[in-house]
N, C-alpha and C positions, 0 to 999 in steps of 0.2 A: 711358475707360482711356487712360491718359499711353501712347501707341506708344513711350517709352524704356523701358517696362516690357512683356514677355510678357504674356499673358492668364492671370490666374489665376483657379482654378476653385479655391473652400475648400469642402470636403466633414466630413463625419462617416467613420468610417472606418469603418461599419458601416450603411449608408444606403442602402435601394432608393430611395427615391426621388434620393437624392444622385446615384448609380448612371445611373441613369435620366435626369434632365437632365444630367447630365455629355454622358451619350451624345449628345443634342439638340445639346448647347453644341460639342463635336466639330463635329458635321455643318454644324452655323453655320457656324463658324472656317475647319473643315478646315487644320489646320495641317500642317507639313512634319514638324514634331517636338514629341513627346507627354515632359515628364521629370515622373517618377512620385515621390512622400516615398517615399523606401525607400533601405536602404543601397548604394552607387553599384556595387557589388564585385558584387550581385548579377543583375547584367545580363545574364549567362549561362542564367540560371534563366527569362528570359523568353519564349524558344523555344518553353516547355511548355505557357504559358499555354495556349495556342491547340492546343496536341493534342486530335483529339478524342478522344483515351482517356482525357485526363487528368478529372477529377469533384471540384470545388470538395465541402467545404473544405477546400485544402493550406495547407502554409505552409512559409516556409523558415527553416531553420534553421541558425543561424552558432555554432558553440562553438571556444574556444581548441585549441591542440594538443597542449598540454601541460598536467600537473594543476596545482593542482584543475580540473576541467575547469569550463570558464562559458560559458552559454549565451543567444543571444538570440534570439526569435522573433518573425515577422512571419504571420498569418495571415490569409488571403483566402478569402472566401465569396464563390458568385456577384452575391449582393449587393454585394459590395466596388463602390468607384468606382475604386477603383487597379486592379482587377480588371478593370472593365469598359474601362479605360481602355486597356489593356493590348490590351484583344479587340480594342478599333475600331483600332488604329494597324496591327494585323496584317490587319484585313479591311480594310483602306483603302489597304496598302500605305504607313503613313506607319512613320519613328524612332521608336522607346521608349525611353528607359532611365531609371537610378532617379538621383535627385539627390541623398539624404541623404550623411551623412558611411560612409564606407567601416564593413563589422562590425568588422573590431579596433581602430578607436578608439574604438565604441560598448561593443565587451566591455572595455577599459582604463578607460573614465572611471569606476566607480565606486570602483578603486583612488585616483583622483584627485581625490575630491569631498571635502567639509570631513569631517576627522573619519576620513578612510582609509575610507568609503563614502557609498555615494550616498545623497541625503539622501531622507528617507523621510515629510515632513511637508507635499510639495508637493500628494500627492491630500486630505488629510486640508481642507488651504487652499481645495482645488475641490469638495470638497461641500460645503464651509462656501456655496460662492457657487453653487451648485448649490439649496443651501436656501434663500439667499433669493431666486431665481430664483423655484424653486417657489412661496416665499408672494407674490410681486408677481404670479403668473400664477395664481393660485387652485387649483393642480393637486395629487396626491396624489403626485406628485414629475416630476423633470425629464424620464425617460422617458416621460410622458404627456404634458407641456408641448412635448416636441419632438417627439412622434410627431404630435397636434394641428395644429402650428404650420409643419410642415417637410414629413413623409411624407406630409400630405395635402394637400400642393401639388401644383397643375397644371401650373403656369407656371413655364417656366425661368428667366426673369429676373427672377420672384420668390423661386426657390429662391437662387439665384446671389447675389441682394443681401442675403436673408435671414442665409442660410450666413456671409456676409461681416462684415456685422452683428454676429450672435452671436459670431462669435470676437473681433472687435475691442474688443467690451463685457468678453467674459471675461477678456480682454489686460486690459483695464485698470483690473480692480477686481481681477485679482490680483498685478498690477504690482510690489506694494510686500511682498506676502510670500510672493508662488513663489517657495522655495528651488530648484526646479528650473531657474532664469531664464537661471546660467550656463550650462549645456549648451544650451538655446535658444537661448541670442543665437549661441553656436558653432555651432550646427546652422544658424541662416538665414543665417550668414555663409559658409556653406560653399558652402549652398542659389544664396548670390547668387551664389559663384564657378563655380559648373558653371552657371548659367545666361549668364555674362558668356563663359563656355568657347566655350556654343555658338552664342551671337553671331558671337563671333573665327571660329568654324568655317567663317559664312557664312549661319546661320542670322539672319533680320532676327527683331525681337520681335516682331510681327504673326502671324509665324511658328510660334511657339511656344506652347502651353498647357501651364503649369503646374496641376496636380493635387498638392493640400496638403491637410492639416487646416485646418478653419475658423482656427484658432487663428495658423496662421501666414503668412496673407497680410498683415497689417498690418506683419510684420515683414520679408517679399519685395518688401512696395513702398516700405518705411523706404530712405531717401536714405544710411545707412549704407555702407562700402566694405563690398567685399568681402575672403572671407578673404586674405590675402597667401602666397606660396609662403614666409616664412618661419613665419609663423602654423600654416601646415600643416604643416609640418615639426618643428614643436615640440609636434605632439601627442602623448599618449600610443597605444601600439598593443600589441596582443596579437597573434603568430599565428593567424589562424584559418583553419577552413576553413567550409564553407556547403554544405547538403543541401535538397533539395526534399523532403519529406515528407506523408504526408497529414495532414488533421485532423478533428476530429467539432464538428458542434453544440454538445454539450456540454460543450467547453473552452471552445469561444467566449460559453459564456454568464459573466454574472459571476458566477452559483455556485461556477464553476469555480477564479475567482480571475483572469482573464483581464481585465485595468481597461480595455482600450477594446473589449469586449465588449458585449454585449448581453443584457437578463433572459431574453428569448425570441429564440432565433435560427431557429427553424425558422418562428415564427408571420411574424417581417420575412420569409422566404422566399415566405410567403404575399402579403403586401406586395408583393414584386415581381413575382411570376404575375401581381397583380392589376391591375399597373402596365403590365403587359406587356401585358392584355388590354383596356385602358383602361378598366373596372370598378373600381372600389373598394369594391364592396361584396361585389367576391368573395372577400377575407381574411376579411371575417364570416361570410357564409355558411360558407368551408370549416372556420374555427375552429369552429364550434360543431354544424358535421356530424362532425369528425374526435372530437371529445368523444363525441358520440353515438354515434360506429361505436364508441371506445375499450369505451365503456360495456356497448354490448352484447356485443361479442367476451369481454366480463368478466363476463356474466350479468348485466347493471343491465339490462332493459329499459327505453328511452329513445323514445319514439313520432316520429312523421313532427311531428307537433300542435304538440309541445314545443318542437323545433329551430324551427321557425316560428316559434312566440312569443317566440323568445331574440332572434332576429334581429331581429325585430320591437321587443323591447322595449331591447334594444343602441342601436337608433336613437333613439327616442326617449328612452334618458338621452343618448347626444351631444348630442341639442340642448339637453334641460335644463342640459346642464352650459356650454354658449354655443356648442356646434359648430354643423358646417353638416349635421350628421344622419351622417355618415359617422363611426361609430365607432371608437372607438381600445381598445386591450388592454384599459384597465382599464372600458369599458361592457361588451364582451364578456365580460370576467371575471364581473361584477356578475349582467349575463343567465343567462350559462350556471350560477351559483351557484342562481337566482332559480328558472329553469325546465328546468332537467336534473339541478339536483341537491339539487331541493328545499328548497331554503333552506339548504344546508347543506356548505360548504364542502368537509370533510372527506370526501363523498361519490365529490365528482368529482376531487380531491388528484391522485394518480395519471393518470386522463384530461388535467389542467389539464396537468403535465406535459410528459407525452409531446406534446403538442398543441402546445406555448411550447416548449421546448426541443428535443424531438426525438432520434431518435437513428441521425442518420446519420454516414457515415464516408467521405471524401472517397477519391482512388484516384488511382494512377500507374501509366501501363505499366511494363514491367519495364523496364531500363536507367535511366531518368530520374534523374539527380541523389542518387543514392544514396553510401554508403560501401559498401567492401567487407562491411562486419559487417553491412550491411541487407540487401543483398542474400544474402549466404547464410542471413540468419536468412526473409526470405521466401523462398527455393530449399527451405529444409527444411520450410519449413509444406506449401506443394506438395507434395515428395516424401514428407511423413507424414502428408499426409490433412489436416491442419488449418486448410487455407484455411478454412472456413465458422465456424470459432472464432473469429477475427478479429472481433469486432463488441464495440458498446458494452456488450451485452447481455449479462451474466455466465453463463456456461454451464459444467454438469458435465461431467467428462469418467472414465470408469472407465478404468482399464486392468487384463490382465489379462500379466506380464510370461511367463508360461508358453509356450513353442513352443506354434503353432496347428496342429496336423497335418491339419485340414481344409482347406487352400488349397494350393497346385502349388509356389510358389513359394519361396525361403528368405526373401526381402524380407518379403513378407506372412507368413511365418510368425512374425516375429520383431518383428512393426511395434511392437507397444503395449510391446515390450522400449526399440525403437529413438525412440519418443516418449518414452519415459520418460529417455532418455539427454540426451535433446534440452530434456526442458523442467527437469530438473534442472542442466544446464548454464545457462539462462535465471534460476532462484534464485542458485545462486553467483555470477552477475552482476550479481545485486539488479534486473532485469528484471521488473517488476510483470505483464506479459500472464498467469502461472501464480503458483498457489497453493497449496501442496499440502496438501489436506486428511488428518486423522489416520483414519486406517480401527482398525475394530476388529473382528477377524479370528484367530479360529486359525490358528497355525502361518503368520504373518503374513510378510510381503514379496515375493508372489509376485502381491497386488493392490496399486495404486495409487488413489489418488482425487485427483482434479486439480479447481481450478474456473481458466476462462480468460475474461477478460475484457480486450481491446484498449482503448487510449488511447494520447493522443498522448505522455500521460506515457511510454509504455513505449517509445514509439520512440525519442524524448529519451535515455532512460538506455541502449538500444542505440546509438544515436550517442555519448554519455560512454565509451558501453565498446571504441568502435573505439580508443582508444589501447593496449589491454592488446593488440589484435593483430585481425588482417582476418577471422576468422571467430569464430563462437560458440565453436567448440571449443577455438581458440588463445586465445583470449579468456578464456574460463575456467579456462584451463593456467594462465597467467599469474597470473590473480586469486588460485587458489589457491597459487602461488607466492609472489605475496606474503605471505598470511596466514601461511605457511610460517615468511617472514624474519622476523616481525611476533612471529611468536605467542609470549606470555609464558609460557607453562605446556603440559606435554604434554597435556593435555585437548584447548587449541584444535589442537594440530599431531593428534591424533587424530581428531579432527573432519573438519580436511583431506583427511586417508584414508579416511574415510566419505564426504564427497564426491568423490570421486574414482572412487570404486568406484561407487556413487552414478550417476554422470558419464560412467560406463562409458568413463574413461580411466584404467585401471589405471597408465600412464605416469605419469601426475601426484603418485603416489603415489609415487613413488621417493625422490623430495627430502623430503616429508615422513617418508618412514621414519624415514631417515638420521637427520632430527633430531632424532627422537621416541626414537630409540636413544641418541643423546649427550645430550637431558633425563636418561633413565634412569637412565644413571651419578651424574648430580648427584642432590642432596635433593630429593625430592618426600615429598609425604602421600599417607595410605594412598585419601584421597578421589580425589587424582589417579588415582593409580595403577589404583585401581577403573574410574574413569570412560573412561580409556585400555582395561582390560584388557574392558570395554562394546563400546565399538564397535568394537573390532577382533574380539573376539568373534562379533557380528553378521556383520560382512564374511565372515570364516570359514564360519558358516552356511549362510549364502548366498550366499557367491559364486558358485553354479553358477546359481542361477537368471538372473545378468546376464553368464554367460559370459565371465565373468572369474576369470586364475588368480593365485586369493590365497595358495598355497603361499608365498609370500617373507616372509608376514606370520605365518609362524607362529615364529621365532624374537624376532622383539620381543616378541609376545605372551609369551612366554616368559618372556623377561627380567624383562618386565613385573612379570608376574604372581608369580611367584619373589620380588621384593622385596619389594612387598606382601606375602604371607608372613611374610618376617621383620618387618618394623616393625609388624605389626599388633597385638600384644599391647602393645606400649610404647605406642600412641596411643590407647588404651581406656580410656588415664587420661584423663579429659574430665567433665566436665560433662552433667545431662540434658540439656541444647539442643543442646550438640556432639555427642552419642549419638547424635539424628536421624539427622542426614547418615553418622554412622560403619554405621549399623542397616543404612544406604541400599547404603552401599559394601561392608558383606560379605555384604549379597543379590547384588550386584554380580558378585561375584568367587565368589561360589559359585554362579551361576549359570553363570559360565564355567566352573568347574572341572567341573561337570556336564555341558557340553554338550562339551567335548575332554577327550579319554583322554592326548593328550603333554603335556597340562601335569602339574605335579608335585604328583600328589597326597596324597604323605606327608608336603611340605611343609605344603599349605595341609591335612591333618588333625593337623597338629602345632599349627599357630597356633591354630587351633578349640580343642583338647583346655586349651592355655597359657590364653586365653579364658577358657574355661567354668569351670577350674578355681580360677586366681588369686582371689585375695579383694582384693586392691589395686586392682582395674579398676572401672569403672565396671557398677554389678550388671545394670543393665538392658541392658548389651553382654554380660553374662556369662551370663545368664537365655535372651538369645536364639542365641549359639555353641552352648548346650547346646541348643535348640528343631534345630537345624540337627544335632547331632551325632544327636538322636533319628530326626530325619528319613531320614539317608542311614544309619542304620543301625550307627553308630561307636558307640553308647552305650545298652542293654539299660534293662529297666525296672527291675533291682538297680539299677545307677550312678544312675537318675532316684531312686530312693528315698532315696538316701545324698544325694545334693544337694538333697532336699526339706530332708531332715532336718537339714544342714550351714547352710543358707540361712536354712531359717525356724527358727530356733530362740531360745529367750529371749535369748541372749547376742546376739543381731544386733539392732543398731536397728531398728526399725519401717520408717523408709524405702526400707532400704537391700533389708529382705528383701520388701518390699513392692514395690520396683524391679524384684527380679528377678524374678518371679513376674511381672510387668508384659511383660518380653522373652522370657522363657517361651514368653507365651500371645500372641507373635506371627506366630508360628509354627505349621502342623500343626494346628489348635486341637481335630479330633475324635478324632486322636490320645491326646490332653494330657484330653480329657474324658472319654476310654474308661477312661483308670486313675485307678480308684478312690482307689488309697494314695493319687494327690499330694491329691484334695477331701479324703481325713482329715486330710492332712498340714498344709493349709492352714486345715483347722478347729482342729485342734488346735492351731497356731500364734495363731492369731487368740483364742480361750479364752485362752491364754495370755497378753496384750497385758494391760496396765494400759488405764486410762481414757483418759488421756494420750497413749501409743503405741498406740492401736487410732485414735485420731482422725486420728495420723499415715500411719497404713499406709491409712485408708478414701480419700485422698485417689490416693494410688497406686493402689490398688486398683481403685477407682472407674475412673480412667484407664485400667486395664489390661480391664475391662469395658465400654468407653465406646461400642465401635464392635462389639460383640458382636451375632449377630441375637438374634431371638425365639426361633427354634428351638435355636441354641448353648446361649441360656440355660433353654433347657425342659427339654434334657440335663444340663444342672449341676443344673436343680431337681433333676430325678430322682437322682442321687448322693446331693445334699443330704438329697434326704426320706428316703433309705435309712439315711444317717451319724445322720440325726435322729431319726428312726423316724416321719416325720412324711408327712402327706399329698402325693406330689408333685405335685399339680393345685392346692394350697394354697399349696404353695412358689413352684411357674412363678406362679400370681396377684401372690404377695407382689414376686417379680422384677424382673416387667413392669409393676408396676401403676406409673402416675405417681402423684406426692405432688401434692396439692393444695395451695393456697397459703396455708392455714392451718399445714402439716406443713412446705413450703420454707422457711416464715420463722422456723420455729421453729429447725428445722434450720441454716441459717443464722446464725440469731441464735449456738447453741449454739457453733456455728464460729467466730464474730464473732473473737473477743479471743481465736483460738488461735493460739500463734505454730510457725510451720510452717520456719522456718528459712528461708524464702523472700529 
C-alpha cells in the first residue's frame, strides 16, 4: 500500500464475510478515522448505529422537499460492512463519517443524466459480465461464484485482495459501456476530496481506512485530482431532507427489486452467526433444520434422519461441484429438495422461502431520526392497539365501528370507530400498511374489514406524505384538499366527502361542499348527478354510526337530486350500451329518494311517470321506470295492463317492445310473475310476430331471461302451462333444459344471415 494513499478495504455491500474481515482489518490498522461510501450529509444518522435499541435492518432515507417527491435509499443489515464498520469506530472510540457525495446531488443527478434521466442500461451491461463470469467459473450464477469464492474465506488478506481483484476486473470489462461511468468518475472524485479533507484536518493516510464497494478502490487509488471547490459547486442539488427508518429482509432481497440486494438475506444472516462462531457449517445445518421446523409447524412431517442426510449430502455436492465441502445455497438447496422434500421442489416452496429470505423487520427507539408524520403515525399505532400489525406478515383485522358498552372507558368504547379513522386516513394518503376489504353485510357500515401488512414501502410513502403536513390527519386534510382543487366532475369532489366522513374529519368536508354546490349549477349528467346523490346519501345514513354531524349535507343533496329530476327524461334518449349506466343511475337516485323523506318526492315521481310513459326514450329505460313505479306503489295492476298492451302490440317493432319488457323484468321480478295478464299479454304479442320480428324480439328476450334462476323460471312455467293448458313440469323441463350441439348449431346457423340491425 503506497502511505500517499489511506487503506482501503473494497467490500460487497451485502457480505458477512466482507463484514467480518473488515472487522479483522480494523483491529490490524486501528486507524484514527473510519470514512464509510454513503452520502456525507448523513453523519448525523451515525449516533444510532450503535444504540442498543436500535435492530438492523434500518436504512436511511433522503427525499426532496418539494414535489414530485424523489427518494433515495441506503440500507444496512447486520451483515453490512458499512455497518460493522460503523460499530468498531464507536466501540474503539475512533472517527466515522460517510465520504459519498451529499443526498441532493445524488436526488438531482438523474434530472441531469443524457436524455433528462438516469440512464438505465448500466445494470442491464453487469449481468451481461455477470454472465460470463458465471460461465468462466462453471457456477449456476454469480451469487454462487461469490458465495464459493469470497463468503467462504478465512483469511483476511485473502478476502482483502480477492475483493480488490473482483472489482478492478469488473472496472475494466465494463469500462467502455457503463453508461453509469459519469456519475462514478464524479462520486470517486468527490470520494478523493473528503479523503484529501481529512488529511489537511491532521489525519496522516496510515491513519485512515477507507470502506468502499469492491468496484471503487481502483478508482480511490487512480492518480486522478480530486473534485475542485468549483467542480462542486457546479453541481446539481435538490433540497432534501434524510430519516433513519426501519427495513425488512424482504426488500433487501432482489425479489424485492432492491439491485445491491441479496436472493436470500436471512440465510447470509445465517453466514454471519456462522462466521461469528467460527463454524461454517452451522449456516447448513441451521438452513435445512429451519426448513424442517417450517415443515412441520405446516403439517409436512420431516424426521431427525432426513435433516441429516441433507447436510450430509449438501456436502458432498460442494465437493463434487470443486469446493472444499463447505456448502453454498445452491447444494443446500439441491439437499433440502433431494431429502426433505422429496424430490420435489414445489413441496418445500414456501419453507425454501421463509428460510432464504426471511421475515424480519428492523426497529428504532422512539425519537430517532424520524419526520414529524412518522412519529405520529407510530404514536397512533400505540394508542390504537396496532403495534403487533406492524409485521411483514399480512394480517386480518375486523372492526366493529359500534360503541362497545362493555368496557369503562369512552377511549375503548370507541376504539375500532377510532382505528377505523385512522387507517382510512392512511388510504387517502395512498399509505400501503391497510387495505380495506369489501365486507358483505346487512344493513352494512357499521363493520369494517381491514388486511394490514408493514413494508418499507409504506414508510417511504409516509415520509412522501410529510410534505402535505406534520401528522396523518393534517396530512390527509391537505390531500383531500387537493383532489378538491383538482377534481374535474362532481363525482370525484363527492367522493372527497365520502372520505372525509370516512376520515372522521367532517372539517375536510367543508371545501369540498362548496364546490360540489358550484359544479351543481353548471351542466352535469344525470350519471353524475346519481353518483353524487350515492354517496352523499350513504354519509346521510350513516353518519351517526362515525359520530359525525352530516346535517350540512343535506341541502346539496338536495339540490343535487332536484336536477337530476328534471334532466332525467331528456337523457333517456340514449342508446342500449348508454341504458346500462342510465338503469345504474336511476337505481341510484331512487334509492335515495327512498331512504330521505326531505328530498322532493313529486319531483322524482314526475320524472318516473315522464319515463315510463314517453314512447321517444329509450324502451328498456321505459320498461324499467315503470318496474320502479310498480314497486313503490305509483302505478296499480290496470296502468301495468294498459302499458302491456300499449308496448307489445303489432304496431311496435319487435325490438323495441322486446326492450322494454327486457327493463320490465329488472326489477320486482315475482311481482311481474304473480300477474297473470302481462304472460298473456306477452304470449299474445309474441303469436302475433311474423317470422322475421319474432327472431328479432327472441334475441331481447332471451337477454331479458338471461340471468333468471331455475325457480323464476319454474313460476313462468307454471303461467305458461296454465295460458297453454299444458303440463307445467313439461314446460319448467322445456325452459331449463340445455340445447345440445346438434340444436345450438342448427339454431345458430337459422340466426346466421339474420340481420338484427346491429
Amino acid at each position: 500500500m503506497n502511505l500517499d494513499h489511506p487503506h482501503i478495504f473494497g467490500v460487497r455491500h451485502l457480505s458477512p464475510a466482507g463484514a467480518w474481515h473488515l472487522k479483522q482489518f480494523l483491529s490490524e490498522k486501528n486507524p484514527r478515522l473510519v470514512l464509510v461510501e454513503g452520502p456525507c450529509d448523513f453523519d448525523d444518522t451515525l449516533q444510532w448505529f450503535s444504540n442498543p435499541e436500535v435492530t438492523p435492518p434500518i436504512a436511511v432515507l433522503a427525499y426532496t422537499k418539494e414535489a414530485p417527491v424523489r427518494t433515495i435509499l441506503y440500507p444496512f443489515a447486520e451483515y453490512s460492512p458499512e455497518y460493522q464498520a460503523v460499530l468498531w469506530a464507536h466501540e474503539h472510540g475512533k472517527e466515522c463519517r460517510f465520504m459519498d457525495l451529499p443526498s441532493e446531488v445524488f436526488l438531482a443527478l438523474p434530472e441531469h443524466a443524457p436524455g433528462g434521466k438516469a440512464a438505465d442500461n448500466g445494470e442491464e451491461e453487469r449481468m451481461n459480465v455477470y454472465g460470463l463470469l458465471d460461465r468462466q467459473a462453471g457456477e449456476d450464477g454469480h451469487e454462487t461464484f461469490w458465495e464459493r469464492t469470497m463468503e467462504h474465506t478465512g483469511d483476511t488478506q485473502a478476502y482483502h485482495s480477492g475483493a480488490r481483484i473482483f472489482g478492478s476486473e469488473l472496472r475494466a470489462l465494463e469500462e467502455d459501456s457503463d453508461e453509469d461511468r459519469p456519475e462514478i468518475l464524479v462520486r470517486e472524485a468527490f470520494m478523493r476530496r473528503k479523503i484529501q479533507e481529512a488529511v489537511a484536518e491532521g489525519f496522516s493516510p496510515e491513519d485512515i481506512v477507507v470502506v468502499t464497494g469492491s468496484y471503487h478502490v481502483a478508482g480511490l487509488l487512480d492518480e486522478q485530482a480530486a473534485m475542485t471547490d468549483k467542480e462542486l459547486a457546479s453541481l446539481p442539488r435538490l433540497e432534501a431532507s434524510h430519516t433513519l427508518m426501519p427495513y425488512s429482509y424482504y426488500r433487501l432481497s432482489t425479489r424485492a427489486g432492491y439491485g445491491a440486494g441479496n436472493k436470500a438475506p436471512a440465510y447470509y444472516a445465517l453466514l454471519w452467526e456462522g462466521i461469528g462462531k467460527a463454524d461454517l457449517s452451522y449456516p447448513a445445518r441451521s438452513y435445512l433444520s429451519r426448513i424442517a421446523g417450517f415443515q412441520r409447524e405446516h403439517g409436512n412431517p420431516v424426521s431427525s434422519a432426513q435433516v441429516i442426510e441433507a447436510v450430509q449430502l449438501s456436502a458432498a455436492l460442494a465437493k463434487l461441484r470443486g469446493s472444499s465441502g463447505i456448502p453454498a445455497l445452491r447444494d443446500l438447496r439441491d439437499a433440502a429438495v433431494t431429502c426433505l422434500g422429496g424430490g420435489s421442489f414445489s413441496e418445500i416452496t414456501l419453507a425454501m422461502a421463509d428460510t432464504e429470505i426471511g421475515t424480519l423487520i428492523g426497529s428504532l427507539p422512539d425519537g430517532v431520526s424520524r419526520t414529524s408524520i412518522q412519529e405520529d403515525f407510530y404514536r397512533k399505532l400505540k394508542e390504537l392497539k396496532l403495534e403487533k400489525y406492524r409485521d411483514i406478515t399480512q394480517q386480518e383485522l375486523a372492526l366493529d365501528l359500534r360503541e362497545n358498552r362493555n368496557v369503562s372507558t369512552k377511549a375503548a368504547a370507541f376504539l375500532d370507530l377510532h382505528r377505523s379513522f385512522f387507517l382510512h386516513r392512511l388510504r387517502v394518503l395512498g399509505v400501503s400498511f391497510a387495505k380495506q376489504e369489501t365486507v358483505k353485510q346487512d344493513n352494512a357500515t357499521w363493520a369494517e374489514h381491514w388486511s394490514l401488512r408493514w413494508t418499507p414501502e409504506a414508510e417511504i410513502e409516509l415520509v412522501e406524505a410529510a410534505l402535505r403536513g406534520d401528522t396523518v390527519a393534517q396530512a390527509a386534510s391537505f390531500s383531500m384538499k387537493e383532489r378538491v382543487e383538482q377534481a374535474p366532475n362532481m363525482g370525484q369532489a363527492a367522493q372527497v366527502i365520502e372520505d372525509a366522513f370516512s376520515c372522521g374529519m367532517a372539517q375536510a368536508a367543508v371545501y369540498a361542499t362548496a364546490a360540489l354546490q358550484a359544479m351543481a349549477v353548471d351542466a352535469a349528467s344525470v350519471i353524475e348527478l346519481a353518483a353524487v346523490s350515492r354517496s352523499l346519501s350513504v354519509i346521510l345514513q350513516y353518519g351517526d354510526i362515525r359520530q359525525l354531524d352530516s346535517e350540512p349535507l343535506k341541502p346539496i343533496l338536495q339540490q343535487v337530486f332536484f336536477r337530476a329530476c328534471l334532466i332525467l327524461p331528456g337523457e333517456c334518449v340514449c342508446d342500449d350500451e348508454a341504458a346500462k349506466a342510465m338503469a345504474e343511475a336511476i337505481e341510484q337516485l331512487n334509492s335515495a329518494a327512498l331512504a330521505h323523506d326531505f328530498l322532493d318526492a313529486e319531483a322524482w315521481n314526475g320524472a318516473l311517470r315522464e319515463v315510463a310513459e314517453r314512447d321517444d326514450l329509450n324502451t328498456k329505460l321505459s320498461g324499467y321506470a315503470m318496474a320502479i313505479r310498480l314497486e313503490r306503489g305509483l302505478a296499480d295492476g290496470e296502468a301495468l295492463r294498459l302499458e302491456v298492451q300499449r308496448r307489445l302490440s303489432r304496431g311496435v317493432p319487435a325490438q323495441l317492445g322486446a326492450g322494454w319488457f327486457e327493463g320490465l323484468a329488472m326489477k320486482n321480478r315475482y311481482a311481474l310473475i304473480a300477474r297473470l295478464s302481462l304472460w298473456e299479454s306477452l304470449d299474445e304479442y309474441l303469436n302475433g310476430l311474423d317470422d322475421e320480428e319474432f327472431k328479432r324480439a327472441l334475441i331481447f328476450l332471451r337477454r331479458a331471461f338471461a340471468d333468471f334462476t331455475s325457480m323464476e323460471k319454474d313460476a313462468i312455467a307454471e303461467n305458461l302451462g296454465e295460458i297453454w293448458g299444458l303440463n307445467r313440469q313439461d314446460v319448467s323441463e322445456a325452459l331449463n333444459a340445455q340445447l345440445n350441439q346438434v340444436e345450438e348449431k342448427e339454431l345458430a346457423e337459422s340466426l346466421g344471415d339474420f340481420d338484427f340491425d346491429f
